[in-house]
C-alpha positions as CSV (number, residue, x, y, z in Angstrom):
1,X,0.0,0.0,0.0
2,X,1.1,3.5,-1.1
3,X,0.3,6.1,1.7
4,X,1.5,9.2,-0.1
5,X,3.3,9.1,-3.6
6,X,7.0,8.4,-2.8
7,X,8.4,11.2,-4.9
8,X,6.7,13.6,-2.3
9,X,8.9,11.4,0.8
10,X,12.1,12.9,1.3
11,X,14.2,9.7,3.4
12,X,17.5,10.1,1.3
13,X,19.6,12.7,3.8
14,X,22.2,12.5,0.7
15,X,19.7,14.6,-1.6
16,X,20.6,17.4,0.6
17,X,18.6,19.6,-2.7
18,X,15.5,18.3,-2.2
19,X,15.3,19.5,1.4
20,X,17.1,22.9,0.7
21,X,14.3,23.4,-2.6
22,X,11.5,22.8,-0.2
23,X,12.1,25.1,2.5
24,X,14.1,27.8,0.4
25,X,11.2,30.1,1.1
26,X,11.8,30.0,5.0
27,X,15.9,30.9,4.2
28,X,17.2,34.1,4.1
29,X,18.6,35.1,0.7
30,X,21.8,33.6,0.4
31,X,21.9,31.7,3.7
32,X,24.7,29.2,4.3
33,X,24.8,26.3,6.3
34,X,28.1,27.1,9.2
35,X,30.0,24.5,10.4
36,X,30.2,22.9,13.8
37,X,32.6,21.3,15.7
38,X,34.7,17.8,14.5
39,X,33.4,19.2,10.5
40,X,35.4,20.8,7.9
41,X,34.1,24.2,6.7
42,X,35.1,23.7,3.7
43,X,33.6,20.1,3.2
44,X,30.3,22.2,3.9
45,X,30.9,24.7,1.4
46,X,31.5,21.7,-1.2
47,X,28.6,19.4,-0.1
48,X,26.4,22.5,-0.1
49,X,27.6,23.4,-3.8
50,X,26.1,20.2,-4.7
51,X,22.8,20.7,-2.7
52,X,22.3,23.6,-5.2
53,X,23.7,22.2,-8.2
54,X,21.0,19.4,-7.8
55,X,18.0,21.3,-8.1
56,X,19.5,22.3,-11.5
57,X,20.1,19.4,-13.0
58,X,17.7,17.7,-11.4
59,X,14.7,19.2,-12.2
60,X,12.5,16.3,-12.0
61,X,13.7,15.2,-8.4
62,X,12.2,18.8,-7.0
63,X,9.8,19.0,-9.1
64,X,6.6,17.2,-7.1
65,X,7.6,18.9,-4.3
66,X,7.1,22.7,-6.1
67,X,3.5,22.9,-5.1
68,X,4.3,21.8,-1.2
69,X,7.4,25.0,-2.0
70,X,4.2,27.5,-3.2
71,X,2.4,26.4,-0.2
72,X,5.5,27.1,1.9
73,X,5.7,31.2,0.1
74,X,2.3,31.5,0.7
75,X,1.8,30.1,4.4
76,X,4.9,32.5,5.1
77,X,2.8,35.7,3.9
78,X,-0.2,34.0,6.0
79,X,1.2,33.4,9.1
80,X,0.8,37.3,11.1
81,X,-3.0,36.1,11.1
82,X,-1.8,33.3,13.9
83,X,0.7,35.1,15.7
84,X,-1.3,35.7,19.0
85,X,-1.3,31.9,18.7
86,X,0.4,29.5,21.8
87,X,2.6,27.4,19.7
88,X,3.1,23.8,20.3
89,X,6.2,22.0,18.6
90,X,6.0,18.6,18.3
91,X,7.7,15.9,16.5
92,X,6.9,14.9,12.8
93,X,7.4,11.3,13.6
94,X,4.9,9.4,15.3
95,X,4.2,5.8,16.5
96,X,1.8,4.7,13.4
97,X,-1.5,4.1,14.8
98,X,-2.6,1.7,12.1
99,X,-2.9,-2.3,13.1
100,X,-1.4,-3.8,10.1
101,X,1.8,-2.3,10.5
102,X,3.6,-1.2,13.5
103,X,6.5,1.3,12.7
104,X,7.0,4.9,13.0
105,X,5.7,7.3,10.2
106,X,6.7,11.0,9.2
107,X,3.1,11.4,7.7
108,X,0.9,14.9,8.4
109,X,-0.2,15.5,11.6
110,X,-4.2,15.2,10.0
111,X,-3.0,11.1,9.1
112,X,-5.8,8.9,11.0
113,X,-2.1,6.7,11.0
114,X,-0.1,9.6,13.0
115,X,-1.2,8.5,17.0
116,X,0.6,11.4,18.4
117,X,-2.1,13.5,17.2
118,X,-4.1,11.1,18.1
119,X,-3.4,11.3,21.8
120,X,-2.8,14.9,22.0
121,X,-6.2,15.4,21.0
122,X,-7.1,13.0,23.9
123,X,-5.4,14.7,26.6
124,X,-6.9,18.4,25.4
125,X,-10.6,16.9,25.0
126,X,-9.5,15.4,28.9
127,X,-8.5,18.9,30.0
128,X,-11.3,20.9,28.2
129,X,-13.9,18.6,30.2
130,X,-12.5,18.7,33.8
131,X,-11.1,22.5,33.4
132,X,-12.0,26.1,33.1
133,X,-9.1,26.8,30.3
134,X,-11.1,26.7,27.1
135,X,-10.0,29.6,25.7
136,X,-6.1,28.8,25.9
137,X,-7.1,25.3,24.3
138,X,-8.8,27.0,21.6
139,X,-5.9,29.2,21.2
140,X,-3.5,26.3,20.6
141,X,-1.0,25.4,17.5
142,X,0.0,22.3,16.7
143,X,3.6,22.6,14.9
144,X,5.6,19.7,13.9
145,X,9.5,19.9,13.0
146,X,8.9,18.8,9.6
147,X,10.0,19.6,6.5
148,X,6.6,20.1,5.3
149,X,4.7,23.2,7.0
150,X,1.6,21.9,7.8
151,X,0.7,23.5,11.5
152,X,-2.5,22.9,12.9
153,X,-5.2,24.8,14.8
154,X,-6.9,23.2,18.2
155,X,-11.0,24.4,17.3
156,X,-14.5,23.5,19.1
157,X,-17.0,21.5,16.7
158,X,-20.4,21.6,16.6
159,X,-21.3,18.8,18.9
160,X,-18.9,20.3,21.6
161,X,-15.7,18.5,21.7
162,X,-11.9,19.7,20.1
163,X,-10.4,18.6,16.9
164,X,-7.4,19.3,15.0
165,X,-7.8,21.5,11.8
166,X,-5.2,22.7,9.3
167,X,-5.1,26.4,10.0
168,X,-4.6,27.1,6.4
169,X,-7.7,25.0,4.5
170,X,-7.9,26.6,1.3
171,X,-4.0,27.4,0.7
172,X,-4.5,24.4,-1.8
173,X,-6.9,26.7,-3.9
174,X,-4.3,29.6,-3.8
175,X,-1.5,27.2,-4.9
176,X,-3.8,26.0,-7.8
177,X,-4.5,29.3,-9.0
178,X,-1.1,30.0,-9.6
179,X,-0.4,26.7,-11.1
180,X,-3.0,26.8,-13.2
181,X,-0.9,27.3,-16.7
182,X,2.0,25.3,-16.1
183,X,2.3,21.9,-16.0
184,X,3.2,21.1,-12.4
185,X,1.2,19.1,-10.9
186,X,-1.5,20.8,-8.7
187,X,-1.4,20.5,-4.6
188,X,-4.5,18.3,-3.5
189,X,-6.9,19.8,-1.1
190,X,-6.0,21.0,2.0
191,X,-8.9,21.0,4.5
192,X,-7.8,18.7,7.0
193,X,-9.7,17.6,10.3
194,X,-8.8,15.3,12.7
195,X,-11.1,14.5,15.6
196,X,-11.3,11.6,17.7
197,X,-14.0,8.7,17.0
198,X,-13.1,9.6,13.4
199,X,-14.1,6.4,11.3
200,X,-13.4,7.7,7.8
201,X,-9.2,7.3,6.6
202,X,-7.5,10.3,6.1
203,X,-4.4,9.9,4.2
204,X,-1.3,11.2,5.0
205,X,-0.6,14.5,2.3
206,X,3.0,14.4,2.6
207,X,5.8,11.8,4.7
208,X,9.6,12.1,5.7
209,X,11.8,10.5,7.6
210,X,13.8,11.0,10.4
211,X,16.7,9.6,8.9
212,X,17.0,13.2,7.1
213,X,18.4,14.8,9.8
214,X,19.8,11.9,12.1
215,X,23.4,10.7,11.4
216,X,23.3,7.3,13.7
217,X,20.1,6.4,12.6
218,X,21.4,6.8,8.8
219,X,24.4,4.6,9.3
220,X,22.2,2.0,11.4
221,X,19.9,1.8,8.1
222,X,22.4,0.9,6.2
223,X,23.7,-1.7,7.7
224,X,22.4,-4.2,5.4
225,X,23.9,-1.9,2.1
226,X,27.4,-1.6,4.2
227,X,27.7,-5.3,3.9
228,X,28.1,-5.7,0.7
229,X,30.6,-2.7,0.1
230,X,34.3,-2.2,0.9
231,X,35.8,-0.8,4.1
232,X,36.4,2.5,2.1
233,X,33.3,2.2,0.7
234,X,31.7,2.0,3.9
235,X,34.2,5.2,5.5
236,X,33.3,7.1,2.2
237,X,29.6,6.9,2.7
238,X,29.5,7.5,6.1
239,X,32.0,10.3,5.9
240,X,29.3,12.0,3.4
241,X,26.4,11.1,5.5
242,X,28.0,13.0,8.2
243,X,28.1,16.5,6.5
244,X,24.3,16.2,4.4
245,X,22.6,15.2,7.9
246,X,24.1,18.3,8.9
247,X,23.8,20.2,6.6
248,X,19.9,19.2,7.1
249,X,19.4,20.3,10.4
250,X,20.6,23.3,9.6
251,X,18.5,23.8,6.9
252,X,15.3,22.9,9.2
253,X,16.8,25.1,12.3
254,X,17.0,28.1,10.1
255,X,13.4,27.6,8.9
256,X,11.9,27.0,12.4
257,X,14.0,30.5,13.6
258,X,11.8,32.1,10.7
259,X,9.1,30.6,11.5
260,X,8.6,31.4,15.0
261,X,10.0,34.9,14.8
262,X,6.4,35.9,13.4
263,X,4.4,34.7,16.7
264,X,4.7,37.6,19.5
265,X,5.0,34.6,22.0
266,X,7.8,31.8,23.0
267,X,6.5,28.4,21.9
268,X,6.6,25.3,23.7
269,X,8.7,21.8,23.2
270,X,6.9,18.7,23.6
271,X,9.7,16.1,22.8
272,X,11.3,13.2,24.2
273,X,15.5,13.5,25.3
274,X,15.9,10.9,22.3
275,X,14.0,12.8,19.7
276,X,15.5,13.7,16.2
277,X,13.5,17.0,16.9
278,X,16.6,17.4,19.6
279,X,18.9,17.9,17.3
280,X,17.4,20.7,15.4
281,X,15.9,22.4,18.3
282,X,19.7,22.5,20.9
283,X,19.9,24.0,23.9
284,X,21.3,26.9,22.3
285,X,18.0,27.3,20.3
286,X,15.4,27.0,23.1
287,X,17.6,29.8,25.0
288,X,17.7,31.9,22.2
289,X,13.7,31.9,21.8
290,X,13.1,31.6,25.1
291,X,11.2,28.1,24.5
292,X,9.3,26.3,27.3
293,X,10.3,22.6,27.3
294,X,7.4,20.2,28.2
295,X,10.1,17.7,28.5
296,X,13.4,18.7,29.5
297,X,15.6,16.1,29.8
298,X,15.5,16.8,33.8
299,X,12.2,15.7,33.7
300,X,10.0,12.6,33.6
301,X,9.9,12.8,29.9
302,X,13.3,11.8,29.6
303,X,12.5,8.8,30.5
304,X,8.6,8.2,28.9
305,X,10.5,7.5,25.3
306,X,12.1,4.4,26.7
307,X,9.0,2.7,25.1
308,X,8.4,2.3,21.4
309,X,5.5,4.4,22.1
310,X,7.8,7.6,22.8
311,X,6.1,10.8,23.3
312,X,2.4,9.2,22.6
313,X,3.0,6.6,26.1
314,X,0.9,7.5,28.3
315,X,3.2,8.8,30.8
316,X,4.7,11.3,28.2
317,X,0.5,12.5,27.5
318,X,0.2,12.7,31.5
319,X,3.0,15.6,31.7
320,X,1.3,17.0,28.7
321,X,-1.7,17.0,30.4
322,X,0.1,18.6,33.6
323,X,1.3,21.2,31.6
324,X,-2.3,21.9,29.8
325,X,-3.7,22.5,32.9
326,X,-1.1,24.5,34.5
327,X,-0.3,26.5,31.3
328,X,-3.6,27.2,30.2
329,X,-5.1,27.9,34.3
330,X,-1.3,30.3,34.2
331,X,-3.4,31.8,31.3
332,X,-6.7,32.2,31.6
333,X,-6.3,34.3,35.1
């Protein structure tokens, strides 16, 4: 089965051009990735070089992901409407909630299969019922570090309980517009709802992996591959996998500084000590925006990923669910 079309995955953390095509609109003009400790500045330089080159002679590679890029301009211009918003980062990997298959998925957060969502949504409906903080609830955005902006909105339905809803619904008709007269291929619709009880699937739009931005978890991949190559081979590949998973996160740091320089409010972290979304979002980074982590690695947290469940175990959802209540009551007075 075929959750989203594979050329819209990005799992490959040596097409470092994919990535950089896809969130050029959240980079400054002529941003370059710096070095860090134990890497070559140079090396960067070069590996960069080819990032770029990619995209131009490689125009089919980037080009399904051009209507997710037009998405990303125009969410960019959107995104003063939300900035009295109380931002929620999350991770873009989840435990997959589906039955046939147990794995972890980089799907939307709107995917029936994503059962972080899934459980957030629990724990909000759990604090909406037992306290007074509707207001901050209502007033929540759901962010995940993903390469694909898709942030969603915390809103009341008709028959009384909270759902998840893409803040954006009818980007898709914007993108469309302008793709009209080319031949790209149009974005699909973009009014998303997730609530719980849902019966009906709802496919995942877009899907990446974690192995993007994670060096160990690259290498551990390819284990398989490694044994069939050389001992240089294997030093080779893993010397380049070093530099493009960096080069990665830095790619998605810079676009997350962009992105939550528009909200007039520090967000908060909801990630386990073990999460990829760790090494985007340092130490350095949640001082620098003055981010509130759910789960600092000081905390209980630390230890609710030790199951395969990660930040969806129901320990993790019961400091959530601490911090809902003492956030929102924080608040609401």
């Amino acid at each position: 089965m075929v959750y989203v079309d594979t050329c819209k995955k990005l799992s490959d953390p040596k097409k470092v051009g994919r990535l950089y095509h896809l969130l050029k609109p959240f980079l400054p003009k002529d941003w370059e990735p710096q070095a860090a400790s134990g890497l070559k500045r140079n090396e960067i330089k070069n590996y960069f070089l080819l990032a770029e080159a990619f995209i131009e002679h490689h125009p089919l590679a980037v080009k399904m992901l051009d209507s997710y890029k037009l998405q990303h301009e125009l969410s960019l211009k959107k995104l003063s409407s939300l900035k009295h918003k109380d931002v929620l980062l999350i991770p873009g990997i989840s435990p997959d909630n589906s039955k046939w298959k147990v794995s972890y998925i980089g799907h939307d957060i709107f995917s029936d299969r994503f059962k972080l969502t899934t459980e957030i949504l629990e724990s909000i409906n759990h604090i909406d019922q037992k306290y007074n903080v509707a207001d901050f609830l209502e007033n929540l955005l759901i962010i995940p570090v993903s390469p694909f902006f898709f942030p969603g909105d915390i809103m009341r339905l008709n028959r009384g309980d909270l759902a998840l809803h893409y803040a954006f619904p009818d980007i898709y008709l914007e993108v469309n517009e302008i793709l009209k007269d080319t031949k790209k291929k149009p974005l699909k619709s973009t009014y998303k709802l997730k609530f719980l009880g849902q019966s009906e699937e709802i496919k995942g739009m877009t899907e990446f992996s974690d192995l993007i931005f994670s060096y160990s978890n690259s290498v551990k991949a390819k284990q398989a591959r490694y044994k069939k190559l050389t001992e240089e081979e294997i030093k080779e590949d893993m010397y380049e996998l070093r530099y493009t998973t960096h080069i990665n996160r830095q790619i998605m740091r810079r676009s997350l500084e962009t992105i939550l320089s528009c909200f007039g409010k520090p967000a908060n972290l909801f990630a386990k000590k073990t999460s990829y979304v760790r090494s985007i979002i340092d130490e350095r980074f949640i001082e620098d925006f003055k981010i509130y982590d759910i789960g600092d690695d000081k905390g209980p947290l630390a230890n609710a990923g030790m199951t395969n469940q990660a930040e969806a175990d129901d320990s993790a959802q019961n400091i959530l669910k601490g911090w809902l209540k003492s956030y929102g009551t924080q608040r609401m007075s």
